[in-house]
Backbone atoms as SQL, in Angstrom:
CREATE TABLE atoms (id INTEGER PRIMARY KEY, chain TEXT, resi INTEGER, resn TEXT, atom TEXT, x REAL, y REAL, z REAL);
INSERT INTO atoms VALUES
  (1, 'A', 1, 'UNK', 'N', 136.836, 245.618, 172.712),
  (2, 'A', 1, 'UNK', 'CA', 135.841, 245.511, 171.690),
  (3, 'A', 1, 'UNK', 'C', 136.073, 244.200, 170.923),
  (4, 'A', 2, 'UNK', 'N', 135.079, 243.518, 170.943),
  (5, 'A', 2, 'UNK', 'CA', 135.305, 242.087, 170.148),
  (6, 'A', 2, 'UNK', 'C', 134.351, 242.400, 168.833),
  (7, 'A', 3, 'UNK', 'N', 135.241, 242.036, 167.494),
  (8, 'A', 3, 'UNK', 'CA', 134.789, 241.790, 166.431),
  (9, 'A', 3, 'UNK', 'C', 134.550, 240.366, 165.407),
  (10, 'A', 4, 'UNK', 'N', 133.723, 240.242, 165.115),
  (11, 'A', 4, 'UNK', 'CA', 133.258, 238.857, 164.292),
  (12, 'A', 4, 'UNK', 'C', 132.754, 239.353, 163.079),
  (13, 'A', 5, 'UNK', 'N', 133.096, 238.249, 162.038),
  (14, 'A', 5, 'UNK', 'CA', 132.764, 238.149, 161.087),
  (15, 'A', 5, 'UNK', 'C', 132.194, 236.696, 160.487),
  (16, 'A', 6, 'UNK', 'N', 131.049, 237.137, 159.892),
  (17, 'A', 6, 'UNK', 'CA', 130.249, 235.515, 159.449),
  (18, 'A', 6, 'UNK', 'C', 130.678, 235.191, 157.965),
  (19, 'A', 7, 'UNK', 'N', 131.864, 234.112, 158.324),
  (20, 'A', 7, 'UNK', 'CA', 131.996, 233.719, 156.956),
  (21, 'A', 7, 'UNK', 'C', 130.677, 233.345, 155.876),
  (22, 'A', 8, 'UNK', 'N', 130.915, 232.767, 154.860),
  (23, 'A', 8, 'UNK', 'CA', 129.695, 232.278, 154.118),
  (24, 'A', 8, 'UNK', 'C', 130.007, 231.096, 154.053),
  (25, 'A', 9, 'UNK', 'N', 130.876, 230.065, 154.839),
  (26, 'A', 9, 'UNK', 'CA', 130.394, 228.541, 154.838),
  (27, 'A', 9, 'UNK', 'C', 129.819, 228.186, 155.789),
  (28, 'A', 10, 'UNK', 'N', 129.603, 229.458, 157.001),
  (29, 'A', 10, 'UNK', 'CA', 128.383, 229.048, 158.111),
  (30, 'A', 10, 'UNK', 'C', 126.913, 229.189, 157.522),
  (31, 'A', 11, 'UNK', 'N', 127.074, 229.977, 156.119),
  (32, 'A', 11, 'UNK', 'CA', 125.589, 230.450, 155.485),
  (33, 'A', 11, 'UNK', 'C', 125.061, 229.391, 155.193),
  (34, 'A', 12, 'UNK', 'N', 126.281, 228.585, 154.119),
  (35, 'A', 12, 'UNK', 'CA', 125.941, 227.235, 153.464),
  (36, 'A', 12, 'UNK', 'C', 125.747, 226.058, 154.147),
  (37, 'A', 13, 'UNK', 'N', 126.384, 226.081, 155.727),
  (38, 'A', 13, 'UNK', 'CA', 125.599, 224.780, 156.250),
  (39, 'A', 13, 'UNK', 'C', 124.882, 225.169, 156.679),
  (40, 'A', 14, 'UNK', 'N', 124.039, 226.191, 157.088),
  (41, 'A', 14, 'UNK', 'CA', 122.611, 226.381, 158.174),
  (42, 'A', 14, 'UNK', 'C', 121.793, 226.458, 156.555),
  (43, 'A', 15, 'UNK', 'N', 122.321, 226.650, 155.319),
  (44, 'A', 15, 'UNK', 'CA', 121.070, 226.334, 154.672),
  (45, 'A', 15, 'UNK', 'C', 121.033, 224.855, 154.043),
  (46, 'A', 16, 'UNK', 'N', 121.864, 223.918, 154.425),
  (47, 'A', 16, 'UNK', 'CA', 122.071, 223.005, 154.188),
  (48, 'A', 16, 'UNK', 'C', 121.466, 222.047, 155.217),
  (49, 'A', 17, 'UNK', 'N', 121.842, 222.102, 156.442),
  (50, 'A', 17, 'UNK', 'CA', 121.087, 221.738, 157.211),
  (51, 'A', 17, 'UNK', 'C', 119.467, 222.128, 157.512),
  (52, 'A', 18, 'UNK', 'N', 119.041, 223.156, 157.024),
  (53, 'A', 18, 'UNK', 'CA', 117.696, 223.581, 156.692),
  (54, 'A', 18, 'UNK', 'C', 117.208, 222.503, 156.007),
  (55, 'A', 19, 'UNK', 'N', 117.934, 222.931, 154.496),
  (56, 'A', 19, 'UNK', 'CA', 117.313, 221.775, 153.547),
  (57, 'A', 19, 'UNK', 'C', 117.148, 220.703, 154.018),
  (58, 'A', 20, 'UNK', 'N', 117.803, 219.935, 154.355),
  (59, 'A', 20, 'UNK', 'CA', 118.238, 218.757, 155.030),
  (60, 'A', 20, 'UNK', 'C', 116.960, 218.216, 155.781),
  (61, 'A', 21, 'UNK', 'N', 116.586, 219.278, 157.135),
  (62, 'A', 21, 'UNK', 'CA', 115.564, 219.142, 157.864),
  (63, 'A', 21, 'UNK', 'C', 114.113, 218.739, 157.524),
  (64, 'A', 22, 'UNK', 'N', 114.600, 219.962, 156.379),
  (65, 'A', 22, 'UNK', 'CA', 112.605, 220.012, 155.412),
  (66, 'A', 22, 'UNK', 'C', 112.708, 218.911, 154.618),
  (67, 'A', 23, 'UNK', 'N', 113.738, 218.309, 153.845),
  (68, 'A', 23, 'UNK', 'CA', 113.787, 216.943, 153.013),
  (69, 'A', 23, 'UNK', 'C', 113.583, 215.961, 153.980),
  (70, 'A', 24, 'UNK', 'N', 113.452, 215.903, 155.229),
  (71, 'A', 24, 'UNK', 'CA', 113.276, 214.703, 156.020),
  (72, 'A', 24, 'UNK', 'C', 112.246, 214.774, 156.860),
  (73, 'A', 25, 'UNK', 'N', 111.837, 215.646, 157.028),
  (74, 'A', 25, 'UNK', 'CA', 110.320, 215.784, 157.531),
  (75, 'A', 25, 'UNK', 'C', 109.195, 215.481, 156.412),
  (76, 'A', 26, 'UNK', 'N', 109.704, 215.997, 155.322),
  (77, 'A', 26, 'UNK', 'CA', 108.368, 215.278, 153.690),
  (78, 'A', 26, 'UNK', 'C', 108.925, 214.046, 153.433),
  (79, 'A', 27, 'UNK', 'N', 110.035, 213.534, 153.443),
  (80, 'A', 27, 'UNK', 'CA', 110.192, 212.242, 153.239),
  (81, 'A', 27, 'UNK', 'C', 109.476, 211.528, 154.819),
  (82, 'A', 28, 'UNK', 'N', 109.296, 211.523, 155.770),
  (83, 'A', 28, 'UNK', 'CA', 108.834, 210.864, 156.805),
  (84, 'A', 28, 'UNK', 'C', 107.131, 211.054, 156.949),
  (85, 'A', 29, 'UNK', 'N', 106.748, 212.452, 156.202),
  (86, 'A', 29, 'UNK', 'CA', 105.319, 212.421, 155.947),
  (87, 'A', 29, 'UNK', 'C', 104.670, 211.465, 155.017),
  (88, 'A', 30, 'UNK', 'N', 105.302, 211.479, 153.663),
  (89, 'A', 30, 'UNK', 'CA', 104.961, 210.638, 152.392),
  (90, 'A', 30, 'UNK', 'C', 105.392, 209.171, 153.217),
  (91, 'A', 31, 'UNK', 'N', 106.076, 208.884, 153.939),
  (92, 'A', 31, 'UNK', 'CA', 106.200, 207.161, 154.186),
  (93, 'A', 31, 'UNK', 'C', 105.008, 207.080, 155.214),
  (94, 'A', 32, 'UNK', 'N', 104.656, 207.974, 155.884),
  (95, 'A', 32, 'UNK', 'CA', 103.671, 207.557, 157.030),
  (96, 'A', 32, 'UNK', 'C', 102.656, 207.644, 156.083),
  (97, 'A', 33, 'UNK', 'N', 102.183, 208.497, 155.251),
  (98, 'A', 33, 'UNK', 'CA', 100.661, 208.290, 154.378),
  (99, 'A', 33, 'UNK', 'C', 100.577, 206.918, 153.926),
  (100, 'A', 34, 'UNK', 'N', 101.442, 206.839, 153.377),
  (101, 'A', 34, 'UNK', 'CA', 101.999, 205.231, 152.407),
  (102, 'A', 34, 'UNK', 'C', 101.132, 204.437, 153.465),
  (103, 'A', 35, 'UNK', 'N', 102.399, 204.297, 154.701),
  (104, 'A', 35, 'UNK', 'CA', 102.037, 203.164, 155.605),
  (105, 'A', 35, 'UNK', 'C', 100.084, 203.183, 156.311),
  (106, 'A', 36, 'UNK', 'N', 100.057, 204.262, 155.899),
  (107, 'A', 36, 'UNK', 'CA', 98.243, 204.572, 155.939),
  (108, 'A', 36, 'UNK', 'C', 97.330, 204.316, 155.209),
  (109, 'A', 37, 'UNK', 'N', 97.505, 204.677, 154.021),
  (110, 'A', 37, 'UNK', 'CA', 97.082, 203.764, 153.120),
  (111, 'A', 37, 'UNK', 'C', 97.144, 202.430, 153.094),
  (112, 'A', 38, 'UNK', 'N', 97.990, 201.662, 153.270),
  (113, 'A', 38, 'UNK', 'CA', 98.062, 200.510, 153.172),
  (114, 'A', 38, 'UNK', 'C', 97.498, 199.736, 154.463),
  (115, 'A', 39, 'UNK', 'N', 97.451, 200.570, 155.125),
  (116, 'A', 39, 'UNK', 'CA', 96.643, 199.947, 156.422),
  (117, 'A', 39, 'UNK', 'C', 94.971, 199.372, 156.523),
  (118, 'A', 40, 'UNK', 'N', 94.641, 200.536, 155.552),
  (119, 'A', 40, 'UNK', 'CA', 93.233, 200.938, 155.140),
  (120, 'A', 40, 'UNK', 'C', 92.986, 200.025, 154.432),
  (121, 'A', 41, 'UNK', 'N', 93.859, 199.902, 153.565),
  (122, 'A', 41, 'UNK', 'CA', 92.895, 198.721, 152.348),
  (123, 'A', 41, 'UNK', 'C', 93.438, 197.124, 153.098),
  (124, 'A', 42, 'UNK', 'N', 94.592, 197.152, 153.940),
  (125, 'A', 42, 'UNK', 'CA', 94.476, 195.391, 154.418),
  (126, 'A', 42, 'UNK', 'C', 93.351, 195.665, 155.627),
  (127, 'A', 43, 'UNK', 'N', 92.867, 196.476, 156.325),
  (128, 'A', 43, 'UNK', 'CA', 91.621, 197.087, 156.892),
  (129, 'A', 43, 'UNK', 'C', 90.571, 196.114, 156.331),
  (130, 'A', 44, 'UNK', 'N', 90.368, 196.970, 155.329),
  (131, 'A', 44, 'UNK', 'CA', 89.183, 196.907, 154.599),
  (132, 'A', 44, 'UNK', 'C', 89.260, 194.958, 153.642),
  (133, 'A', 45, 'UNK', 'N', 89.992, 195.007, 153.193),
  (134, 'A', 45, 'UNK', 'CA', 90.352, 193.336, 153.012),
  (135, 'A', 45, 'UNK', 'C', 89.997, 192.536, 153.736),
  (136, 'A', 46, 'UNK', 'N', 90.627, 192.331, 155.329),
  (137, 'A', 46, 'UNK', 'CA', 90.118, 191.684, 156.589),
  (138, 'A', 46, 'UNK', 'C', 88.703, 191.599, 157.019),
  (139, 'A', 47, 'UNK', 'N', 87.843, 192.673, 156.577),
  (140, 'A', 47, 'UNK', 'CA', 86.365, 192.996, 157.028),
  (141, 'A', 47, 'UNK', 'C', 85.417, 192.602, 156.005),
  (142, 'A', 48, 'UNK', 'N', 86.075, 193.161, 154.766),
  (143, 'A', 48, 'UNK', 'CA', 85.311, 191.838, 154.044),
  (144, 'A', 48, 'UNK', 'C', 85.437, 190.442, 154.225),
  (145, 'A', 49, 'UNK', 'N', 86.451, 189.981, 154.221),
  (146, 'A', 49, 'UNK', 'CA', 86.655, 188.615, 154.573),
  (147, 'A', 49, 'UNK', 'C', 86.039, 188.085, 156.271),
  (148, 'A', 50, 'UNK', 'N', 85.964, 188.987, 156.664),
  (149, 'A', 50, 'UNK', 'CA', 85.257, 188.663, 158.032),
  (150, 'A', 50, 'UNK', 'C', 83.670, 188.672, 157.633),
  (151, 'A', 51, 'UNK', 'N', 83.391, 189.721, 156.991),
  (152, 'A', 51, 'UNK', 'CA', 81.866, 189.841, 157.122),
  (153, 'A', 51, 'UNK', 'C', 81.261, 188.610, 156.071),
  (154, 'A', 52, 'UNK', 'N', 82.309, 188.328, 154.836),
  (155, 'A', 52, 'UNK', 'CA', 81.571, 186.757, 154.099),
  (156, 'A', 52, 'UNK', 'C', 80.996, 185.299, 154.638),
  (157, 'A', 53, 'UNK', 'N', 82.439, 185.471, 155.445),
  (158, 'A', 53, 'UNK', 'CA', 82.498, 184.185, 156.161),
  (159, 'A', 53, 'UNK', 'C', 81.305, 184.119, 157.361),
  (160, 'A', 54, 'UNK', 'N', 81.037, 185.443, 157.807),
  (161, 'A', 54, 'UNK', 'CA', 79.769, 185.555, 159.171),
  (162, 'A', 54, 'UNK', 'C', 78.749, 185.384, 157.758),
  (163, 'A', 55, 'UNK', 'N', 78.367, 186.009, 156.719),
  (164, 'A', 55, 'UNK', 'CA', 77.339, 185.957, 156.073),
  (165, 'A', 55, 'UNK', 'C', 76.976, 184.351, 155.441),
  (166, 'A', 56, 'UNK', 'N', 78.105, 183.852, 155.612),
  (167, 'A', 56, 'UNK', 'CA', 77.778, 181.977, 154.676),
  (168, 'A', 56, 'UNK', 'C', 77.450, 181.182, 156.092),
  (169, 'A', 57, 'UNK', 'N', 77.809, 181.829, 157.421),
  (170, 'A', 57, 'UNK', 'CA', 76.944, 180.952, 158.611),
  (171, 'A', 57, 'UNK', 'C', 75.558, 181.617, 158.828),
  (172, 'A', 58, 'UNK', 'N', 75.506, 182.738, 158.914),
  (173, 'A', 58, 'UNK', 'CA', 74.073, 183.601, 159.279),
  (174, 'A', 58, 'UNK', 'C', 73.785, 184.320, 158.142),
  (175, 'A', 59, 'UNK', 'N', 72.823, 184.186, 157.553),
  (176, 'A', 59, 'UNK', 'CA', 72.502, 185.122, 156.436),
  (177, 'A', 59, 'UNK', 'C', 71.219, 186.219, 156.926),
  (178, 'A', 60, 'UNK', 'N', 71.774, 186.843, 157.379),
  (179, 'A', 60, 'UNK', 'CA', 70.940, 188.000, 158.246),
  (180, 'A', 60, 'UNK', 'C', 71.066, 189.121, 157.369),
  (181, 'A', 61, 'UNK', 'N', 70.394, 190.311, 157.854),
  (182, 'A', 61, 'UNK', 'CA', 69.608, 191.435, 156.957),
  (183, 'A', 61, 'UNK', 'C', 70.986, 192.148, 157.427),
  (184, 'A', 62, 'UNK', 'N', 71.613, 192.500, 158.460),
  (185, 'A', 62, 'UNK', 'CA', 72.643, 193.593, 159.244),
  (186, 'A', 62, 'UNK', 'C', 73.916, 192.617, 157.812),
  (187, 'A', 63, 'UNK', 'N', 74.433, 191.366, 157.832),
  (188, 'A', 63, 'UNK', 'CA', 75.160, 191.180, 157.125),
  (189, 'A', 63, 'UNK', 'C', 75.352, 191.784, 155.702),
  (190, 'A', 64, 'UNK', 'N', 74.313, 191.431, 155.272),
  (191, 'A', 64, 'UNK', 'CA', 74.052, 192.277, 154.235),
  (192, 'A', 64, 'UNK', 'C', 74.461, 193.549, 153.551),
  (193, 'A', 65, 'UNK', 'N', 73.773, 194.496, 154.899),
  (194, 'A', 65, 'UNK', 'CA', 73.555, 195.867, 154.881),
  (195, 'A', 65, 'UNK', 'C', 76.047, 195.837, 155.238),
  (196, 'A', 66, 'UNK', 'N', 76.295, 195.220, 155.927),
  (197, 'A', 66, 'UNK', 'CA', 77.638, 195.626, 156.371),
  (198, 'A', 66, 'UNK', 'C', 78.680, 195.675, 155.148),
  (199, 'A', 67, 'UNK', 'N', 78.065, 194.416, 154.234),
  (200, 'A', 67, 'UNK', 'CA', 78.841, 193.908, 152.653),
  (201, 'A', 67, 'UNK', 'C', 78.584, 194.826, 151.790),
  (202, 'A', 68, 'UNK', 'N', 77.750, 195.604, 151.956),
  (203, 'A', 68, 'UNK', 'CA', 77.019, 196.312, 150.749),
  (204, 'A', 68, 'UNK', 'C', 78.146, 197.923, 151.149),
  (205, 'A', 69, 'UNK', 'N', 77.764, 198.375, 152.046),
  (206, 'A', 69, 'UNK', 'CA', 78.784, 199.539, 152.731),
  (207, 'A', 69, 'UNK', 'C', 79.871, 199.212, 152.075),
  (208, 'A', 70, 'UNK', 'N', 80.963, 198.066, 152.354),
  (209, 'A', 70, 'UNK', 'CA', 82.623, 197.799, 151.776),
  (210, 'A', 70, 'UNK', 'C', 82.507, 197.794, 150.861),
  (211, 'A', 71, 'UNK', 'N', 81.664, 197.006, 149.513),
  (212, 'A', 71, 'UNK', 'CA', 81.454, 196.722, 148.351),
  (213, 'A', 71, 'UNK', 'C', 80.830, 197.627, 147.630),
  (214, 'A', 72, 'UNK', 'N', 79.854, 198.180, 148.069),
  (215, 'A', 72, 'UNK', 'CA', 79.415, 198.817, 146.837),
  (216, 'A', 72, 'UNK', 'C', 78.382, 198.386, 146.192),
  (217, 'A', 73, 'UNK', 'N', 77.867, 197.066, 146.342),
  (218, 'A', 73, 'UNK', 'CA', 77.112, 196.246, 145.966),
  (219, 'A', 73, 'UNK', 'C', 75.771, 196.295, 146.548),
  (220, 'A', 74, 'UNK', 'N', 74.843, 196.810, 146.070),
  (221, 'A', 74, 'UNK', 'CA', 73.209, 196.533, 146.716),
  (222, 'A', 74, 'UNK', 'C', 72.376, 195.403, 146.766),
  (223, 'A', 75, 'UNK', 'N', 72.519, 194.816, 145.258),
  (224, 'A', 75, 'UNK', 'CA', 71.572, 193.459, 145.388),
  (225, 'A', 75, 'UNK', 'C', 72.291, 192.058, 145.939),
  (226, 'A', 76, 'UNK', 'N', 71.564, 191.683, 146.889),
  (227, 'A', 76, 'UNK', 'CA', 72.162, 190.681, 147.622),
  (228, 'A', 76, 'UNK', 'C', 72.393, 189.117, 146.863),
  (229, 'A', 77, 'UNK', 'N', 71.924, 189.120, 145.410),
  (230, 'A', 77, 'UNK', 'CA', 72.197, 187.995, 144.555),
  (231, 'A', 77, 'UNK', 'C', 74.060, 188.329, 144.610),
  (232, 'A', 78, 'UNK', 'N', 74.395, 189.720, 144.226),
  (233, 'A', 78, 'UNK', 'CA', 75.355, 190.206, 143.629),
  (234, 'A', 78, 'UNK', 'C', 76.389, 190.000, 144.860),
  (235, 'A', 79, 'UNK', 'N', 75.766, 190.046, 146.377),
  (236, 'A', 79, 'UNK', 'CA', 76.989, 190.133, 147.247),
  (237, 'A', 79, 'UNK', 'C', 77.076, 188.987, 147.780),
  (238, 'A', 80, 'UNK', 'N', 76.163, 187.802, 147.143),
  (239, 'A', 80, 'UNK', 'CA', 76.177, 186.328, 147.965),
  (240, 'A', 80, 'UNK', 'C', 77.213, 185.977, 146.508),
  (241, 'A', 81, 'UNK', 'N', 77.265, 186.403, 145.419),
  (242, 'A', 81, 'UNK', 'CA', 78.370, 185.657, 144.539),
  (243, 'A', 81, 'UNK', 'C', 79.942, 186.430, 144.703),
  (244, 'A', 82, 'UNK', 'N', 79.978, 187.367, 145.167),
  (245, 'A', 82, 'UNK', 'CA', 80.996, 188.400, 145.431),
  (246, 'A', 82, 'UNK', 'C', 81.570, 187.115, 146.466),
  (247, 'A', 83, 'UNK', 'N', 80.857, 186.974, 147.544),
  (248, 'A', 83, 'UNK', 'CA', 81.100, 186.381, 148.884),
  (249, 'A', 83, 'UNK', 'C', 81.578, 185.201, 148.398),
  (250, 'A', 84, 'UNK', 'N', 81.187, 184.314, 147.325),
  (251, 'A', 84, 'UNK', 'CA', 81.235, 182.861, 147.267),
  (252, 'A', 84, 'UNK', 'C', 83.092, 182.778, 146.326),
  (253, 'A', 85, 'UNK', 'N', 83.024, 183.724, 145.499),
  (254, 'A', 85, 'UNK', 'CA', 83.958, 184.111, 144.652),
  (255, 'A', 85, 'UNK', 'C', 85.307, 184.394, 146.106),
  (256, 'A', 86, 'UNK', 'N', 85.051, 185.568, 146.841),
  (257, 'A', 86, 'UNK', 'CA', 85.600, 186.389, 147.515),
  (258, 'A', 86, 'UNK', 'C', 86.636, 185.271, 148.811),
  (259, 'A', 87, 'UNK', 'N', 85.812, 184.332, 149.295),
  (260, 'A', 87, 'UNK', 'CA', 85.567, 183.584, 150.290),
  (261, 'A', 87, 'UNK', 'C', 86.966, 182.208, 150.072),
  (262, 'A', 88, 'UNK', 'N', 86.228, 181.519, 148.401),
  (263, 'A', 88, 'UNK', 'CA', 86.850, 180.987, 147.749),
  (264, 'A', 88, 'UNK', 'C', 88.443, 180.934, 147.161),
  (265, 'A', 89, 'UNK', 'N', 88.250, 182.856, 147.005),
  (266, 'A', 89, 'UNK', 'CA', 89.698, 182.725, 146.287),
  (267, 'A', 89, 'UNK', 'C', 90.714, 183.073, 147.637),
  (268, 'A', 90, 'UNK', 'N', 90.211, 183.624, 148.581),
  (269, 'A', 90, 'UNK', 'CA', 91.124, 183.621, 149.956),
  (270, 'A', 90, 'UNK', 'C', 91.283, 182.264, 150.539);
């Protein structure tokens, strides 16, 4: 007949190593959102800056409509000075 007994410092590392596990799986979630976020807005940075620079060679109706989507901006007085400002300070 074999007998065992479970001390309680095997308790404290399997809940230690628990902890451990779950502290590093939310720390590796919160850095990947981060790195997602930040993707999004140099994203979104790049496309404006792409779509100004196409809008100061072609000033077409689709340009427009593409600046207005990122910006926010409807009247096209408002997104040709956005652009000139935008264009300028990059």
């Amino acid at each position: 007949m074999k007998f065992e007994l479970k001390t309680e410092n095997e308790n404290y590392s399997n809940s230690f190593s628990n902890f451990f596990k779950i502290s590093s799986i939310i720390a590796l979630l919160i850095i990947s959102l981060d790195i997602t976020l930040k993707l999004g807005k140099i994203s979104r940075h790049y496309q404006i800056e792409y779509n100004c620079r196409l809008l100061s060679v072609e000033k077409s109706k689709s340009n427009f409509k593409k600046l207005s989507r990122f910006t926010t901006l409807k009247n096209k007085q408002k997104i040709w000075e956005f652009c000139r400002d935008f264009v300028d300070y990059n």
